[in-house]
mmCIF file of the N, C-alpha and C atoms, coordinates in Angstrom:
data_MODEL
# 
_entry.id   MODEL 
# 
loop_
_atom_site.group_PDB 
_atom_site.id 
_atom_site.type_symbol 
_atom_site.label_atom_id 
_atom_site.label_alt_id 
_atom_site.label_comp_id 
_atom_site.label_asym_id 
_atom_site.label_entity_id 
_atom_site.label_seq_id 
_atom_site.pdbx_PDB_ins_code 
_atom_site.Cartn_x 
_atom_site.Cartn_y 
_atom_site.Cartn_z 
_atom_site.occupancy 
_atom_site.B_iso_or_equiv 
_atom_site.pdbx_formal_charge 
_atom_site.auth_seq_id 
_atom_site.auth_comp_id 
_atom_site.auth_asym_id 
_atom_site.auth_atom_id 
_atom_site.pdbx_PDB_model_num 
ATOM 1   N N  . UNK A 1 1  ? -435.799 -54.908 49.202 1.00 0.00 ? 1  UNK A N  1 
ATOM 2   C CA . UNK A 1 1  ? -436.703 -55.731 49.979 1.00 0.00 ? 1  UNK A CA 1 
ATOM 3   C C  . UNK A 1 1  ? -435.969 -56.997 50.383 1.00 0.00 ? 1  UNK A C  1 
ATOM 4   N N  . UNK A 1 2  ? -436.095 -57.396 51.815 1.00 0.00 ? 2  UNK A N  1 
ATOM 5   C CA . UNK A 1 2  ? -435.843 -58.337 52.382 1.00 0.00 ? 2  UNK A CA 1 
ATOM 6   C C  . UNK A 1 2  ? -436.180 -59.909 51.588 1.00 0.00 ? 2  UNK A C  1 
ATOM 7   N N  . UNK A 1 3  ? -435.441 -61.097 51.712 1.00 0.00 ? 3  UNK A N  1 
ATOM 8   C CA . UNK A 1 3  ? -435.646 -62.010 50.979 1.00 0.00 ? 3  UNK A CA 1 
ATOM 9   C C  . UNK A 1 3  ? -437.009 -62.980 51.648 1.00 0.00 ? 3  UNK A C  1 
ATOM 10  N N  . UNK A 1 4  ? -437.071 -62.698 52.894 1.00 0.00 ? 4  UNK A N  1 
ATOM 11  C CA . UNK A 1 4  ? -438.702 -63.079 53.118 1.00 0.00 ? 4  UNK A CA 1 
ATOM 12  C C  . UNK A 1 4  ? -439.549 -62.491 52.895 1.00 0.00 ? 4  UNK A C  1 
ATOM 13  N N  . UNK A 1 5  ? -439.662 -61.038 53.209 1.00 0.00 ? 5  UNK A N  1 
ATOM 14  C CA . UNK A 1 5  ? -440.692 -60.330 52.656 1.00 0.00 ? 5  UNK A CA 1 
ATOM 15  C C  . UNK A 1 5  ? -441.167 -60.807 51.001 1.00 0.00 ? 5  UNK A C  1 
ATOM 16  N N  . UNK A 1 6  ? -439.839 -60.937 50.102 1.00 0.00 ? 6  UNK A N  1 
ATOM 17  C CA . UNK A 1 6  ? -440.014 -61.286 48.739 1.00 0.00 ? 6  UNK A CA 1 
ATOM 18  C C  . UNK A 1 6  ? -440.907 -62.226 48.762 1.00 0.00 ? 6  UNK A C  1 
ATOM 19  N N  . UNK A 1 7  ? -440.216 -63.437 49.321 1.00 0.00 ? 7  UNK A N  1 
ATOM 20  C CA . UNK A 1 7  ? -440.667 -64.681 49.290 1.00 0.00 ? 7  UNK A CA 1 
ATOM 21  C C  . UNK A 1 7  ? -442.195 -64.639 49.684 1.00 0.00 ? 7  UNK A C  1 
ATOM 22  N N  . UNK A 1 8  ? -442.601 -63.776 50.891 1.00 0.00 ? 8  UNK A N  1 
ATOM 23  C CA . UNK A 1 8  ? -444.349 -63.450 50.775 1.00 0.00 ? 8  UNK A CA 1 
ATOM 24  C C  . UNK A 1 8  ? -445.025 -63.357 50.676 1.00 0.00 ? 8  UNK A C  1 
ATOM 25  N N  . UNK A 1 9  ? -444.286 -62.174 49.503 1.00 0.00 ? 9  UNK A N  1 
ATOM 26  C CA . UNK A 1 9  ? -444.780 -61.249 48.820 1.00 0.00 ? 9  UNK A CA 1 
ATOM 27  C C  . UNK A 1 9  ? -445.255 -60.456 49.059 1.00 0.00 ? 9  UNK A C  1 
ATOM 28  N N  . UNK A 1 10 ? -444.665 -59.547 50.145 1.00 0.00 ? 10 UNK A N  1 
ATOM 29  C CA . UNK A 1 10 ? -444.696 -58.475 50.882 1.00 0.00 ? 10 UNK A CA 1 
ATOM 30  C C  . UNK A 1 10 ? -444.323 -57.117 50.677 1.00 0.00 ? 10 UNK A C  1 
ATOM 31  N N  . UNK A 1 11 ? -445.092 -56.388 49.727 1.00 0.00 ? 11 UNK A N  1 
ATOM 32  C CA . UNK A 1 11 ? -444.467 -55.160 49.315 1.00 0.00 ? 11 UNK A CA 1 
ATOM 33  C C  . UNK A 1 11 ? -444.415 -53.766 49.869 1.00 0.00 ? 11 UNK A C  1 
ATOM 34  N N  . UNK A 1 12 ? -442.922 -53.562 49.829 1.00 0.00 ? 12 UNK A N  1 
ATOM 35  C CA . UNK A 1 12 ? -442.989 -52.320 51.264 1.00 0.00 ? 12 UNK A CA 1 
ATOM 36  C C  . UNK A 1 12 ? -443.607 -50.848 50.617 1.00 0.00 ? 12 UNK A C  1 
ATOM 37  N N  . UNK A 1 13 ? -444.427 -50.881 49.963 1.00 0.00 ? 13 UNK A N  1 
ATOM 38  C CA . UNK A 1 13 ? -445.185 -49.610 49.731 1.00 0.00 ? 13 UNK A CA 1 
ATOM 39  C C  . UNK A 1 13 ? -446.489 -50.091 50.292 1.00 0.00 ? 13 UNK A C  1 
ATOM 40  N N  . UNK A 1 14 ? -446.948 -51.299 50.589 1.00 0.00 ? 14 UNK A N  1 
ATOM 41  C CA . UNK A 1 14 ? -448.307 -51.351 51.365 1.00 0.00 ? 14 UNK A CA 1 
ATOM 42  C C  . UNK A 1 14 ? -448.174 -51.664 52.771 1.00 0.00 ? 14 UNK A C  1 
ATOM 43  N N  . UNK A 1 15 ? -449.344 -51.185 53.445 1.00 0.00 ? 15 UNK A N  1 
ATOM 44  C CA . UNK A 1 15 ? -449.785 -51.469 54.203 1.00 0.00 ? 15 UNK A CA 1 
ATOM 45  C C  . UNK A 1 15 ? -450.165 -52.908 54.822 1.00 0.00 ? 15 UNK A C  1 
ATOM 46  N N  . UNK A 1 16 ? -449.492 -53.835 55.817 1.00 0.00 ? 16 UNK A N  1 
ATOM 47  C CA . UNK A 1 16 ? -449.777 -55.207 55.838 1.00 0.00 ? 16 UNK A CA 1 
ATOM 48  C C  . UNK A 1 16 ? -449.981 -55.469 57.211 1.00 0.00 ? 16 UNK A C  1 
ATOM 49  N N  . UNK A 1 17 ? -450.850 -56.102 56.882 1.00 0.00 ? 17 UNK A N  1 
ATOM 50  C CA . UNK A 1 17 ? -451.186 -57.249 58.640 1.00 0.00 ? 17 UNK A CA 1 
ATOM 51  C C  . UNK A 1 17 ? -450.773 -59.008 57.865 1.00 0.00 ? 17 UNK A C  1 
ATOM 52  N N  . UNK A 1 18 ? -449.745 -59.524 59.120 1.00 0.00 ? 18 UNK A N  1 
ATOM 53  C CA . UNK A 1 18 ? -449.130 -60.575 58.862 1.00 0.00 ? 18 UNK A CA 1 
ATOM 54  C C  . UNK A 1 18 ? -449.865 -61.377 59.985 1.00 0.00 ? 18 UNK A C  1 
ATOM 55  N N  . UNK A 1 19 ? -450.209 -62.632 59.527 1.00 0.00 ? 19 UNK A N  1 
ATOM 56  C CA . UNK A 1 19 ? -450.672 -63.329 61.131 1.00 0.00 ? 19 UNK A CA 1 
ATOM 57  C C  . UNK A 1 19 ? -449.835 -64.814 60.806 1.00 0.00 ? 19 UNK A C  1 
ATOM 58  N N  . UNK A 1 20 ? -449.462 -65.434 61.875 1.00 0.00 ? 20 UNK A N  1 
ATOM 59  C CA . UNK A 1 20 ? -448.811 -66.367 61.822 1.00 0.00 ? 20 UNK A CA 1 
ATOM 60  C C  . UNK A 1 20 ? -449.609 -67.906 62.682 1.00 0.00 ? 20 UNK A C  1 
ATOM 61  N N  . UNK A 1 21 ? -449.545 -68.628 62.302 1.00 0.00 ? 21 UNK A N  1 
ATOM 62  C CA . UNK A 1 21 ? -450.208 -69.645 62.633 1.00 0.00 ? 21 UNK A CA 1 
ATOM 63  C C  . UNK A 1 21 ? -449.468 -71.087 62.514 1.00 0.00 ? 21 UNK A C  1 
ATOM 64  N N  . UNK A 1 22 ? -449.238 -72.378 63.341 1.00 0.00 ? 22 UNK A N  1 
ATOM 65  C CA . UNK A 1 22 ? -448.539 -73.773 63.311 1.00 0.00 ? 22 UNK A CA 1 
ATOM 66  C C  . UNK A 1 22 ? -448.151 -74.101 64.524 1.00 0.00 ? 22 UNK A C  1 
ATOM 67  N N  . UNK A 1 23 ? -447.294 -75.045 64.531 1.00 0.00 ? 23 UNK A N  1 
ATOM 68  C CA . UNK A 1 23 ? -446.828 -75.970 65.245 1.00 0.00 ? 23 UNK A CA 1 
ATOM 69  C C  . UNK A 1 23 ? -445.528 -75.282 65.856 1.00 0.00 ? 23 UNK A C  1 
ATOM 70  N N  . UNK A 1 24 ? -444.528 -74.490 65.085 1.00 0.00 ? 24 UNK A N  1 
ATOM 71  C CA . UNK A 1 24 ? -443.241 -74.801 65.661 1.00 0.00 ? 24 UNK A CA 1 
ATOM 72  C C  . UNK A 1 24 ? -442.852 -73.483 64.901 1.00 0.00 ? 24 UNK A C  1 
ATOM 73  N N  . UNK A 1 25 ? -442.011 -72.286 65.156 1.00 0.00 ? 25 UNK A N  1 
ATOM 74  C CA . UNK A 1 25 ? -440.847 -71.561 64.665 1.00 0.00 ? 25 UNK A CA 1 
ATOM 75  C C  . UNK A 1 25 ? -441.667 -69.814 64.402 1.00 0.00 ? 25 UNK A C  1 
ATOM 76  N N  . UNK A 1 26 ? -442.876 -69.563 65.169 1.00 0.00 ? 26 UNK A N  1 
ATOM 77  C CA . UNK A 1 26 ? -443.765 -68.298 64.497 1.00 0.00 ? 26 UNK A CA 1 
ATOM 78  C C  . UNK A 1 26 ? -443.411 -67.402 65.369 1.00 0.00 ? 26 UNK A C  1 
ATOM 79  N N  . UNK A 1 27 ? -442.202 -67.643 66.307 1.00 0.00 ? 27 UNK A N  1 
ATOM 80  C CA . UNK A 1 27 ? -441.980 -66.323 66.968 1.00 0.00 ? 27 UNK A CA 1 
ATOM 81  C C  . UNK A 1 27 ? -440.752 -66.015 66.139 1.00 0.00 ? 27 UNK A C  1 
ATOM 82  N N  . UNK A 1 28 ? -439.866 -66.991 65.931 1.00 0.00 ? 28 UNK A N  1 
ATOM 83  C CA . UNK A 1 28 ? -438.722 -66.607 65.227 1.00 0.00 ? 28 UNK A CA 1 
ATOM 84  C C  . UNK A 1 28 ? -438.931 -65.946 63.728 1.00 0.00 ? 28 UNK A C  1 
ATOM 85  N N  . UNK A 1 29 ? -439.990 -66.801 63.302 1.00 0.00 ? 29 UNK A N  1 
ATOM 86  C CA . UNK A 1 29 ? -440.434 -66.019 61.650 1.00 0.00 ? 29 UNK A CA 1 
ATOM 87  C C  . UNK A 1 29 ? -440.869 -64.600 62.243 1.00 0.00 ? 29 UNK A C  1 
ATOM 88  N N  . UNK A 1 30 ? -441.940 -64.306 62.956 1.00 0.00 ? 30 UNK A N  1 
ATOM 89  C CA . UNK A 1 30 ? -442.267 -63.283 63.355 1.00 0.00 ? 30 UNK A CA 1 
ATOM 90  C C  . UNK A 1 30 ? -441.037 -62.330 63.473 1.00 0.00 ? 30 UNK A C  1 
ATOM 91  N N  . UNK A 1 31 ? -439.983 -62.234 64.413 1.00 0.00 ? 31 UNK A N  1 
ATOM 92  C CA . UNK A 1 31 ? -439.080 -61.363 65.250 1.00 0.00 ? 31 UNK A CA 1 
ATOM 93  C C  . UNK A 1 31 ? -438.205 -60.980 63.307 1.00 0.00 ? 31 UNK A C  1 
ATOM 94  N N  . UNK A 1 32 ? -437.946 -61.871 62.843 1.00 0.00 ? 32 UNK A N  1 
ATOM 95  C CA . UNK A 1 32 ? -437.215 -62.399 61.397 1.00 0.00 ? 32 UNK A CA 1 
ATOM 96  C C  . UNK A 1 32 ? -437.540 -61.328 60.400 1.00 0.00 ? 32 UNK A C  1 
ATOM 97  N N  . UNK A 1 33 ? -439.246 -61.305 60.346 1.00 0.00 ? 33 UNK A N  1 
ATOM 98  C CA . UNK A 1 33 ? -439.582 -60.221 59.499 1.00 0.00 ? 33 UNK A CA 1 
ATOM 99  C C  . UNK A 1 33 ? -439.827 -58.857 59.777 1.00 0.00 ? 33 UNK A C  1 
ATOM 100 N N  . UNK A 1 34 ? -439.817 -58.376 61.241 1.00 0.00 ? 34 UNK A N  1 
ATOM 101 C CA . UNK A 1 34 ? -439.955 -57.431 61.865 1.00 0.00 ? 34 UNK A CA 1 
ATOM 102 C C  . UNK A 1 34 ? -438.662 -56.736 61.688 1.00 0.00 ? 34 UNK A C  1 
ATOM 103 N N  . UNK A 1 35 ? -437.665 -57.061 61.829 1.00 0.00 ? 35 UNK A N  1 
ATOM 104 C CA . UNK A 1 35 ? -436.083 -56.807 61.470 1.00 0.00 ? 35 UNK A CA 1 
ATOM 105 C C  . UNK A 1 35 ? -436.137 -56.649 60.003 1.00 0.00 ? 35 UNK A C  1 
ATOM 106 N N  . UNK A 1 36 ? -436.247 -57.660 59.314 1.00 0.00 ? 36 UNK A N  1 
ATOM 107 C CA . UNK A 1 36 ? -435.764 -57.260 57.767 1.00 0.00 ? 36 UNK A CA 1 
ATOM 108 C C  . UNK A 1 36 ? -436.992 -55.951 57.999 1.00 0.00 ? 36 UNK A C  1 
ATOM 109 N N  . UNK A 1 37 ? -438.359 -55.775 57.666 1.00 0.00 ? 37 UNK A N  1 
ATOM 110 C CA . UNK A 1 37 ? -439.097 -54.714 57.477 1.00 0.00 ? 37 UNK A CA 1 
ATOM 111 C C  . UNK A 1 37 ? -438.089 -53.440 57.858 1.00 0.00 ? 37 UNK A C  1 
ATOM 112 N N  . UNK A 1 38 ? -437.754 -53.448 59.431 1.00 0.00 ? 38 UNK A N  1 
ATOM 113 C CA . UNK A 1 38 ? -436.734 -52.139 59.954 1.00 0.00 ? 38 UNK A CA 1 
ATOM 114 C C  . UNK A 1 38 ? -436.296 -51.943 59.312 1.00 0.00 ? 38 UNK A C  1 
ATOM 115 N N  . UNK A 1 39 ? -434.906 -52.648 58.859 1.00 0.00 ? 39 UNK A N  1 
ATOM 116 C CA . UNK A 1 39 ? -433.810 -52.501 57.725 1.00 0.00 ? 39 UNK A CA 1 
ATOM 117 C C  . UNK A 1 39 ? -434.072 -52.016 56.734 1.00 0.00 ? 39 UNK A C  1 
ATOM 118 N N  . UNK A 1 40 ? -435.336 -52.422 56.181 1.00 0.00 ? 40 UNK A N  1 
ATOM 119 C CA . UNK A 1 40 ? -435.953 -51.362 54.950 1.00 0.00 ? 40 UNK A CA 1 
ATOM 120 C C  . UNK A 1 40 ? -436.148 -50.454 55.272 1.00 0.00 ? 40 UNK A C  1 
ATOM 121 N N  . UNK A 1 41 ? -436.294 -49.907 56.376 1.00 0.00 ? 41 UNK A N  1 
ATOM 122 C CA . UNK A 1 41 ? -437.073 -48.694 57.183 1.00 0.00 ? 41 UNK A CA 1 
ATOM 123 C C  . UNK A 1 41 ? -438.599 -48.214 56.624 1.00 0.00 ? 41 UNK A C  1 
ATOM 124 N N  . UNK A 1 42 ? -439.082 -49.726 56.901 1.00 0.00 ? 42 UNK A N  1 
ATOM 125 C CA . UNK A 1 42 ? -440.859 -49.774 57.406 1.00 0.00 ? 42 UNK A CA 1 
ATOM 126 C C  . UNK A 1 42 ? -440.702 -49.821 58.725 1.00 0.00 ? 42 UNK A C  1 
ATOM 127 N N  . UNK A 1 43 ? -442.325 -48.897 59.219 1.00 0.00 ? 43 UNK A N  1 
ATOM 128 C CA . UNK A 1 43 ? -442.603 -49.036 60.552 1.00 0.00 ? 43 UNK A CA 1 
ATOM 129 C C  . UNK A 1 43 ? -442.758 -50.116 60.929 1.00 0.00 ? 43 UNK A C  1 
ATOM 130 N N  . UNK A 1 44 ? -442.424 -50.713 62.080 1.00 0.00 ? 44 UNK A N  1 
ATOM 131 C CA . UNK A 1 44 ? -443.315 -52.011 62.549 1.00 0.00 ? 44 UNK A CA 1 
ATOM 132 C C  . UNK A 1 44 ? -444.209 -52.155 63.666 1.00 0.00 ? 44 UNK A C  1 
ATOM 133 N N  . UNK A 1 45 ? -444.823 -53.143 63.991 1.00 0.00 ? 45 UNK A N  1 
ATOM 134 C CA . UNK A 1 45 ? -445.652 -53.409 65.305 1.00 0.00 ? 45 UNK A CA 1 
ATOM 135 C C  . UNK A 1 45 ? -445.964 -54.891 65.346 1.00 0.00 ? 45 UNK A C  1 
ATOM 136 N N  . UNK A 1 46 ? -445.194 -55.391 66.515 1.00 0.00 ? 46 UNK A N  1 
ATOM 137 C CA . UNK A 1 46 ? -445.183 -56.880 66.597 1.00 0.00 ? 46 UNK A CA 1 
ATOM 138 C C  . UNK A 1 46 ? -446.330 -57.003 68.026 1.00 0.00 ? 46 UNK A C  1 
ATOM 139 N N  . UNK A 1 47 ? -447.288 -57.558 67.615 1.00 0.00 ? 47 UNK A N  1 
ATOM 140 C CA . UNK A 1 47 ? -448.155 -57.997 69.148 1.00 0.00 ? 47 UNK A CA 1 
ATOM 141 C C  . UNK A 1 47 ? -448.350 -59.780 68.497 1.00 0.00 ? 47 UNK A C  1 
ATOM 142 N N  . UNK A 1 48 ? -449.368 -59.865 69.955 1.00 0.00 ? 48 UNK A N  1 
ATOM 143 C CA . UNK A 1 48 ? -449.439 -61.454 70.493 1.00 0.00 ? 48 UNK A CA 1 
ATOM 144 C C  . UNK A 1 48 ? -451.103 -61.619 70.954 1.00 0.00 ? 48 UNK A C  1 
ATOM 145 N N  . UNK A 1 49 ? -451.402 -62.498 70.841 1.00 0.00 ? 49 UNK A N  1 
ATOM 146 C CA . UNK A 1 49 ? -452.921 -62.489 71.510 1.00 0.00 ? 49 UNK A CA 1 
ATOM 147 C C  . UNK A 1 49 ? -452.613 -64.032 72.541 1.00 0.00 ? 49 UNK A C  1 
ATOM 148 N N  . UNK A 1 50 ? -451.694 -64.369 72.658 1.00 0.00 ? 50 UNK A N  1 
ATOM 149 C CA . UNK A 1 50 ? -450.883 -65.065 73.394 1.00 0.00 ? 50 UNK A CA 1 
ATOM 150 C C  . UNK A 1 50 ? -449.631 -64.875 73.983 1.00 0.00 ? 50 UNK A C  1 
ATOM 151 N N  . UNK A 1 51 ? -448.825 -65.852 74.927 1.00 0.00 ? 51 UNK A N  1 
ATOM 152 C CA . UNK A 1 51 ? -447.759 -65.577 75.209 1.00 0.00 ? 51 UNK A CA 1 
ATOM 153 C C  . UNK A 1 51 ? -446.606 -65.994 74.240 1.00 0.00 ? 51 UNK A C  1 
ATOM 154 N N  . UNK A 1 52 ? -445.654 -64.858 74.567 1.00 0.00 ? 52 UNK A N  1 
ATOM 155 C CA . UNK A 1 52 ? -444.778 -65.419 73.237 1.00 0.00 ? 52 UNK A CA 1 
ATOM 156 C C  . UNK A 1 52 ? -443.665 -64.671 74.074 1.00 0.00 ? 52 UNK A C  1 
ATOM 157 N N  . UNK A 1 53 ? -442.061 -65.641 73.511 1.00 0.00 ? 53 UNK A N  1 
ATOM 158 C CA . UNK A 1 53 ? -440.865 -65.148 74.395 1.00 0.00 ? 53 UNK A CA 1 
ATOM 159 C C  . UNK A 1 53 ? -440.614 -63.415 73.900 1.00 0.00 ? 53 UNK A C  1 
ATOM 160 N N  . UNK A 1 54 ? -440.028 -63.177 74.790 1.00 0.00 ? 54 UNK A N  1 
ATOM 161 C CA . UNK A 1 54 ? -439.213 -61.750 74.136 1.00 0.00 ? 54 UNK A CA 1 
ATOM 162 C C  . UNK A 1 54 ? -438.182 -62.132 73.845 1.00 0.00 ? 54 UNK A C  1 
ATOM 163 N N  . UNK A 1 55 ? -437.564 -61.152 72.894 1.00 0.00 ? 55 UNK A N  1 
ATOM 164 C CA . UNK A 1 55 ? -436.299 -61.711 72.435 1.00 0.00 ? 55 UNK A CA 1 
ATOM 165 C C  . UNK A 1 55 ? -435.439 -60.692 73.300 1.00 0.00 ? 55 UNK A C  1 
ATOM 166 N N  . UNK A 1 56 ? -433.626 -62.032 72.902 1.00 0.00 ? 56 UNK A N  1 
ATOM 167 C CA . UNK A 1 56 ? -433.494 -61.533 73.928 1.00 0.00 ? 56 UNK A CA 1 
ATOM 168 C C  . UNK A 1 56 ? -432.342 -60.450 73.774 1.00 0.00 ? 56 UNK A C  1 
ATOM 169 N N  . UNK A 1 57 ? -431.715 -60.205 75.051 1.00 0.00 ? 57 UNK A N  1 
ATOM 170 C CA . UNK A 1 57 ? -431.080 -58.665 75.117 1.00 0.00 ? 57 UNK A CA 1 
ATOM 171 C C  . UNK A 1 57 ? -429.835 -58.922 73.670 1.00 0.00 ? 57 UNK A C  1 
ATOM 172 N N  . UNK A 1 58 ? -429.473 -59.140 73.071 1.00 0.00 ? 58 UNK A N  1 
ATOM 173 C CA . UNK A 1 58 ? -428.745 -59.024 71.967 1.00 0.00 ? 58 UNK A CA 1 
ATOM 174 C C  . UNK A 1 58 ? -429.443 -58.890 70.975 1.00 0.00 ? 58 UNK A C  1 
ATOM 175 N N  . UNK A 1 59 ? -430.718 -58.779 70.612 1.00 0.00 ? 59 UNK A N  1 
ATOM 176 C CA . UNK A 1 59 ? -431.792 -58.385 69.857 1.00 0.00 ? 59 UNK A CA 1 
ATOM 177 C C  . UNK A 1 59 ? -431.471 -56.954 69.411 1.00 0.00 ? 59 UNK A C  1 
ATOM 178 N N  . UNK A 1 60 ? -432.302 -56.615 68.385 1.00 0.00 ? 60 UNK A N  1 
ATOM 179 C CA . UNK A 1 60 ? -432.252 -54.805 68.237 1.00 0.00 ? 60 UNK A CA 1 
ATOM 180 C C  . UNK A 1 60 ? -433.527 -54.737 68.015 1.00 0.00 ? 60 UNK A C  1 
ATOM 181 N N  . UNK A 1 61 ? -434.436 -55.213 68.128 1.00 0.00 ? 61 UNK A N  1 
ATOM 182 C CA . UNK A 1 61 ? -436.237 -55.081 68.496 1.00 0.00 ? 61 UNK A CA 1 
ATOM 183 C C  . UNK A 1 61 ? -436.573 -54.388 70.020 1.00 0.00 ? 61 UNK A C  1 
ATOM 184 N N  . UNK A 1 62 ? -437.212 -52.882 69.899 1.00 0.00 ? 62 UNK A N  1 
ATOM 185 C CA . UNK A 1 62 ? -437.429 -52.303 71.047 1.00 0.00 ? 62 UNK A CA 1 
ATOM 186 C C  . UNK A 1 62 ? -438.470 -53.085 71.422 1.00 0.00 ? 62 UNK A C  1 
ATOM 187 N N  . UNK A 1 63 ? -438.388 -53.422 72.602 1.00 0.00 ? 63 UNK A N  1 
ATOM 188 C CA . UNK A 1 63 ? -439.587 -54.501 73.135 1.00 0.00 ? 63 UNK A CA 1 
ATOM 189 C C  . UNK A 1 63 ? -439.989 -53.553 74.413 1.00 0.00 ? 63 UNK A C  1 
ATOM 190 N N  . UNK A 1 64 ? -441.624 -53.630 74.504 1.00 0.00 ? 64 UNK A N  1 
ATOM 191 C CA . UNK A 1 64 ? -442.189 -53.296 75.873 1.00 0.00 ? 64 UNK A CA 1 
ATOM 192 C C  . UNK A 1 64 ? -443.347 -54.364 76.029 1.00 0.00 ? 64 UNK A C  1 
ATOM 193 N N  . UNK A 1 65 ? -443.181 -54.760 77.564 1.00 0.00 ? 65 UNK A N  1 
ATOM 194 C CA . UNK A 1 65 ? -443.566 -55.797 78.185 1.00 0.00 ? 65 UNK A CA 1 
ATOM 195 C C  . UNK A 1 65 ? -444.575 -55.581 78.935 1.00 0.00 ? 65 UNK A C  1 
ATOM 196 N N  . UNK A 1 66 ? -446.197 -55.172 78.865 1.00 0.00 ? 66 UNK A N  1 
ATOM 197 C CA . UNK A 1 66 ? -446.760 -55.079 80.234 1.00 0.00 ? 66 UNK A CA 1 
ATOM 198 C C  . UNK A 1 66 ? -447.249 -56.632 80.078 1.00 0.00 ? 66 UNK A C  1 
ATOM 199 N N  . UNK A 1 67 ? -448.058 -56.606 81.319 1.00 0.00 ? 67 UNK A N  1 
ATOM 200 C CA . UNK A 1 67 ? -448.104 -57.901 82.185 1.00 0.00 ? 67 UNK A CA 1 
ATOM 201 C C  . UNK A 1 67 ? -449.954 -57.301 82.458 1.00 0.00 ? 67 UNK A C  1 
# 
């Protein structure tokens, strides 16, 4: 397990909804734990109920964009 997930307390045998909320850095935490999760090889699913950047092409997050 990833050292944020740890830090969490995010255990990759469950099932989790993460929501992120503040001022400053929740796309990068977001994109951050979506990667370590992969690396474990958990599924993921990153959405937005806002706008938020995509990351960008040197990323390894499959991103799809509708509009």
């Amino acid at each position: 397990m990833g050292k944020l997930m740890q830090s969490l307390s995010i255990a990759p045998a469950e099932t989790h909804s993460v929501a992120l909320a503040g001022a400053g850095g929740k796309t990068t935490l977001l994109f951050a734990l979506a990667r370590e999760a992969m690396r474990d090889g958990l599924r993921v699913a990153v959405t937005t109920t806002t706008h938020i950047l995509c990351p960008g092409e040197q990323d390894d997050l499959f991103v799809t964009v509708e509009e």
